[in-house]
C-alpha positions as CSV (number, residue, x, y, z in Angstrom):
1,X,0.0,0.0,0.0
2,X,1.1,3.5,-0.9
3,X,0.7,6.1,2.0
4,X,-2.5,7.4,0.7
5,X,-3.6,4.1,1.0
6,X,-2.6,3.5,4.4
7,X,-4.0,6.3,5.2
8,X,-8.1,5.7,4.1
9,X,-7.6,1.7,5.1
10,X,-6.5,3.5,8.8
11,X,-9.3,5.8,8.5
12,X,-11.7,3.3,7.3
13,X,-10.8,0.7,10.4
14,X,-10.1,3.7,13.4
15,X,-6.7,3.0,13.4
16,X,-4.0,5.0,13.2
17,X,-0.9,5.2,10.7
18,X,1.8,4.4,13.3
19,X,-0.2,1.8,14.8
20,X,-0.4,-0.2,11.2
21,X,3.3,0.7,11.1
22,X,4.2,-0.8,14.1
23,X,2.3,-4.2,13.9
24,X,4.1,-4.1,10.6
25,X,7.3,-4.1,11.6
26,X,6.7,-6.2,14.8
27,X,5.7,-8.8,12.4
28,X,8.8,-8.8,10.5
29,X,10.7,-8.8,12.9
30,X,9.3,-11.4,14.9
31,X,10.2,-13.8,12.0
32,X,13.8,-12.5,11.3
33,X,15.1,-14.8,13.9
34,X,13.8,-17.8,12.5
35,X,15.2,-17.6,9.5
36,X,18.8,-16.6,11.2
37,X,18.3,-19.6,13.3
38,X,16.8,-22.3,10.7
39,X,20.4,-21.6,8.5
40,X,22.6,-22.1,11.8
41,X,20.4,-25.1,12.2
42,X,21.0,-26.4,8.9
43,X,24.7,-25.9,8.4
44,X,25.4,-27.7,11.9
45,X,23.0,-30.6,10.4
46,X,25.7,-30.3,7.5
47,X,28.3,-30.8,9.3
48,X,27.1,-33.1,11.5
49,X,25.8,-35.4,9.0
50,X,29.8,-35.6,7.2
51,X,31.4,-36.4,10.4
52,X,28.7,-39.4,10.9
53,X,29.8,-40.2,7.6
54,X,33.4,-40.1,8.5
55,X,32.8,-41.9,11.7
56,X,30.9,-44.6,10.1
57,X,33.8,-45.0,7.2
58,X,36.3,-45.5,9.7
59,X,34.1,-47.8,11.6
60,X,33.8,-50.1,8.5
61,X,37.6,-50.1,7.9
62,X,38.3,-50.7,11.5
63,X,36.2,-53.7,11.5
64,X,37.2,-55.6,8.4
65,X,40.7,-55.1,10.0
66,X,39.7,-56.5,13.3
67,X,37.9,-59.7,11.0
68,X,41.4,-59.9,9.2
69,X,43.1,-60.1,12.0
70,X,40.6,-62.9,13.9
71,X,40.5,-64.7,10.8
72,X,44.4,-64.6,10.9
73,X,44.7,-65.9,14.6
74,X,41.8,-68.7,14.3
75,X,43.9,-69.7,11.1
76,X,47.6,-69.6,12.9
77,X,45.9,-71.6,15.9
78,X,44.7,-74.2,13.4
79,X,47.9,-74.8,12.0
80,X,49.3,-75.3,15.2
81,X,46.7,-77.6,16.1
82,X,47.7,-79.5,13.1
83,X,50.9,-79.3,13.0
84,X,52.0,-79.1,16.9
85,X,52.9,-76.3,19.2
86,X,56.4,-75.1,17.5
87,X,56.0,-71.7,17.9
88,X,59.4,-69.4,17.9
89,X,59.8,-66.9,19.5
């Protein structure tokens, strides 16, 4: 609305200019916060989502390592079993 407008809605209703002004502004204002806080909200998701990703990598690497490596021992005490108890140290 252009001031002349404003002016004949405010008359129209008993209001008055400032007041319109003020609700205005109240209103945008009560929302500028939000929309601060929903893209602080998303770029922490961001980042939380790549280190879960990270974490979760590492997880799988460390685990197939750690099923190497029982695999490995369950083998070495087979052979001993089959072979006898000459391990050197």
């Amino acid at each position: 609305m252009n001031q002349a407008e404003l002016a004949a809605y405010c008359r129209e209703k008993g209001l008055y200019v400032e007041q319109v002004e003020a609700w205005k502004d109240f209103c945008i204002n009560a929302n500028g916060g939000v929309a601060e806080q929903s893209k602080s909200l998303q770029k922490n998701l961001k980042e939380k989502e790549k280190e879960v990703k990270q974490l979760s990598k590492e997880l799988r690497r460390k685990e197939a390592a750690l099923a190497e490596t029982a695999a490995l021992l369950v083998l070495r005490k087979k052979a001993q079993a089959a072979w006898g108890d000459h391990e050197e140290d």
